[in-house]
N, C-alpha and C positions, 0 to 999 in steps of 0.2 A: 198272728202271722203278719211281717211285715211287708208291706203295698210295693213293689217296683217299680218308679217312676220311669219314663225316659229322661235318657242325659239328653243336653241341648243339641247335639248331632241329630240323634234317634230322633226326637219332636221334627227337625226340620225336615228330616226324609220323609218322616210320616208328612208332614204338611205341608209340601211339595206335591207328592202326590208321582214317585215317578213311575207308575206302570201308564200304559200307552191309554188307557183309556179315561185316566183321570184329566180331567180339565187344569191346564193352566195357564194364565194370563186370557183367559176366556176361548182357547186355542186346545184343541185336541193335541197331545203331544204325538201320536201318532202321522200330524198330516202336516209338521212341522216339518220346513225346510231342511234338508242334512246340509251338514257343515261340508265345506269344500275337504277334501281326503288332502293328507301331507304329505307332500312327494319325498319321501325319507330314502335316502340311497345309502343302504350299511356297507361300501365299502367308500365310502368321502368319510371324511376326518373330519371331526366338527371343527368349529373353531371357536377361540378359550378368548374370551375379553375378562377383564379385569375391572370387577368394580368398584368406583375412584373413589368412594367417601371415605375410608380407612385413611386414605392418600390426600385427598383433594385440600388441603392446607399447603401443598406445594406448587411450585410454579405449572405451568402448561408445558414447558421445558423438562424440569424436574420428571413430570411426569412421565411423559414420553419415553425419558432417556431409562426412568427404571424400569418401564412394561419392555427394553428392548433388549432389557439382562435377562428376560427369562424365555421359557420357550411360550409365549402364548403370541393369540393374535392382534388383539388391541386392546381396547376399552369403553367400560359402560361406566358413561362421564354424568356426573349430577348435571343438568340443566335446570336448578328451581332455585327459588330463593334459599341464600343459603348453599349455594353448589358450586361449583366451579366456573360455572359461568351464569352470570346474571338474567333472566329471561328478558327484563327492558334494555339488556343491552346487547342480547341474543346478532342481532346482524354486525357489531363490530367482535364479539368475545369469539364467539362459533367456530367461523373461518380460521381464525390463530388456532385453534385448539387440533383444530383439521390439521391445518400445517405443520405443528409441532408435530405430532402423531406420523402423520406421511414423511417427514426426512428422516425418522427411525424407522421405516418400513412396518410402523403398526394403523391399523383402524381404528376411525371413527365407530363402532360397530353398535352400541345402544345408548340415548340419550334415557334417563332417567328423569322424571318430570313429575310434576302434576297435576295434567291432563288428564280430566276424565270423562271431558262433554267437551260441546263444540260452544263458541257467542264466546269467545274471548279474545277481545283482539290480539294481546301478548300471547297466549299459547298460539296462536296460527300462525303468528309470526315465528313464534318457536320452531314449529314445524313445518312451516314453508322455506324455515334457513335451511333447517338441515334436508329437506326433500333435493334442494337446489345443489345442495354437498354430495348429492348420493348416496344420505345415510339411510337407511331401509327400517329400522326398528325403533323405534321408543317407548320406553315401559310408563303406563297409565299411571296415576294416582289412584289410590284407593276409593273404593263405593265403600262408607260406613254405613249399616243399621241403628237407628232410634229405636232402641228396645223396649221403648215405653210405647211405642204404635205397635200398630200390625204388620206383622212383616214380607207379607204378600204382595200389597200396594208397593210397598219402598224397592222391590224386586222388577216390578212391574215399569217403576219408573229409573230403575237402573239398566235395564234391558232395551227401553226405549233411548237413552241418553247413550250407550253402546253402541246400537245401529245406526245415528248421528253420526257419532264420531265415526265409525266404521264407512261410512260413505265418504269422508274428509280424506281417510286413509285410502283410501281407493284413489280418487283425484289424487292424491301424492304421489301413487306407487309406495307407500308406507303399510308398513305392519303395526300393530298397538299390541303391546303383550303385558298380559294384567298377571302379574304377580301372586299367584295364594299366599297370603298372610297369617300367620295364628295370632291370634286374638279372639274378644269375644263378639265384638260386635261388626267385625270385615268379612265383607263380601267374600267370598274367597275361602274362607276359614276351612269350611267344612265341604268344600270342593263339589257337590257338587248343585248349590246354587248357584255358582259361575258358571258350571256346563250350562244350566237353565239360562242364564242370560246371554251365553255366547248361541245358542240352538237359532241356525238360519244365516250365521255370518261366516263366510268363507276367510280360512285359516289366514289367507294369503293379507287379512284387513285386520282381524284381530285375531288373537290364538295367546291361549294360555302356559305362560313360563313357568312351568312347575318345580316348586322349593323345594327340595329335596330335604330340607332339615324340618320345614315348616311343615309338609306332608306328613312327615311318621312321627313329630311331636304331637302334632293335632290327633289322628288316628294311629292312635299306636300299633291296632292289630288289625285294622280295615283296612289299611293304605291300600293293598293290593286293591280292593276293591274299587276306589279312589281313582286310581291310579287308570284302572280300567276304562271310567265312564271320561277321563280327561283326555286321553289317548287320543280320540279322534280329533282333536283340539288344540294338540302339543304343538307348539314353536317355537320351545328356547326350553333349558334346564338352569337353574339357578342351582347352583354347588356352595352348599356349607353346611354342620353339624352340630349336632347338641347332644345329649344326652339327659337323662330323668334321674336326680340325685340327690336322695330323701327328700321325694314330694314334687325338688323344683328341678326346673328347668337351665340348663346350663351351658352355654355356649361350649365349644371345644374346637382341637384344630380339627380338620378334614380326619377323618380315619379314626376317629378315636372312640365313636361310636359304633353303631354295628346295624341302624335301621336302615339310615342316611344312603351307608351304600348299598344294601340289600335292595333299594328302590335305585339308584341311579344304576345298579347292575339290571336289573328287571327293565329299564327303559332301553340300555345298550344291547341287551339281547332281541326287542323289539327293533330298535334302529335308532341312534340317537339326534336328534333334531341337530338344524345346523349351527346354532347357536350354543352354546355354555359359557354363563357367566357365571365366575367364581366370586362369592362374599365372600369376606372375611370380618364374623364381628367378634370374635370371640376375644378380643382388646379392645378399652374403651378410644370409640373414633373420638373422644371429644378433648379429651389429655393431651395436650400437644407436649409433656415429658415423655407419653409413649410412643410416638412417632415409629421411632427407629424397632420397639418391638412388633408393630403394626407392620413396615415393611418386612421383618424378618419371618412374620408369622403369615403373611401373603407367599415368602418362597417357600417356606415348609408344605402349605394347601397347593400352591403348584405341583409341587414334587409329586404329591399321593393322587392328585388329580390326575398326572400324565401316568402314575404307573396304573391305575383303576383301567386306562385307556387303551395302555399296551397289554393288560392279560386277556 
């Protein structure tokens, strides 16, 4: 008879430990702070930003002028090395990019960074520009695991470096929204070690943007349950899809799958948070011959995003 191992999911729920009476972080999770509740109002209209890396090879201008062809609200702008605006040169790039955006009636609405502790003089300067702009969200960098250690400690010290930053956010009037990722070794991956390391921080300082394509790749048949323990936590939906196609995994437009929106319908019948930012990777961002399929394949995902919104 063959032995049934756990998948790497299974080991980390086990070893987590999430009934109330199991210790973690040396912390009864039963006597652990509740997260601040999300003030979700289902009948406000979220609002749709656009995120720039498909795009961001174009001017601040350029930009602006094509989020203001479509019906969304603004845009979630790379801030990192490599993005559209420089982080050392964050207090002259910032404010233009503002400007572009506001004479086309769209928002600054998420800074994309990576931020994911505090003691760095460039990221606070990052985010004391845009605190001073009125921009309210920026999405974190990633916590990775060393899989060759333990991975309790490395939780332990990614939880602790969260309520850091989580205090920064508060002094801003900022929100920090940590991304689930699939991979193997991101934080996030398997959802709900991020509930663990967000438990005691009010939604309004960090809160989790849950991927909608990343969720039901990672857990094909548990997202619901997933989806459940993040819930208390939500602050922003990330929109885009894949599908599973002999074996791999495959980028695709919006709609073309069928978990994707099975989860962002389940989040809109709960209430959907007031953020939604649309990816689009499913053309390669780095091909500057694909450009122009990359904008077209951005209005196609608009399209199926507003009709998802009006059924």
């Amino acid at each position: 008879m063959t032995k049934s191992f756990p998948d790497r999911r299974d080991a980390l729920l086990l070893g987590l430990g999430l009934a109330s009476s199991v210790s973690f972080f040396g912390h009864n999770l039963s006597k652990a702070p509740a997260a601040e509740s999300a003030e979700i109002d289902k009948n406000t209209r979220p609002k749709i930003c656009i995120f720039a890396k498909p795009i961001q090879s174009l001017s601040f201008d350029a930009v602006a002028e094509l989020l203001s062809k479509h019906p969304v609200d603004g845009l979630e702008a790379t801030v990192r090395k490599g993005g559209q605006v420089d982080p050392a040169k964050v207090q002259e790039q910032l404010p233009k990019l503002y400007e572009a955006l506001a004479k086309r009636s769209r928002e600054f609405m998420i800074l994309a960074t990576d931020i994911n502790a505090v003691g760095s003089d460039e990221h606070e300067a990052v985010l004391r520009s845009a605190s001073k702009l009125g921009i309210r969200y920026f999405r974190m960098g990633y916590y990775k695991y060393n899989l060759t250690k333990p991975i309790l400690p490395q939780l332990e010290s990614f939880a602790a470096q969260a309520r850091e930053l989580a205090k920064l956010c508060q002094e801003l009037n900022m929100t920090a929204l940590y991304q689930n990722h699939a991979g193997a070794n991101y934080l996030g991956a398997p959802v709900m070690d991020l509930v663990e390391v967000m438990k005691g921080i009010p939604i309004s300082q960090m809160a989790i943007a849950m991927d909608i394509r990343h969720t039901t790749i990672e857990a094909t048949s548990s997202w619901p349950l997933l989806y459940a323990m993040a819930k208390p936590h939500l602050g922003a939906v990330f929109v885009k899809d894949a599908i599973i196609e002999r074996g791999s995994v495959k980028d695709v437009d919006l709609g073309q799958g069928k978990a994707a929106k099975e989860l962002f319908k389940t989040i809109q019948k709960d209430g959907l948070p007031s953020v939604l930012s649309l990816h689009t990777e499913q053309i390669d961002h780095a091909d500057p011959k694909l450009l122009d399929a990359r904008i077209a394949a951005i209005g196609r995902d608009v399209t199926t995003l507003q009709s998802w919104l009006q059924e």
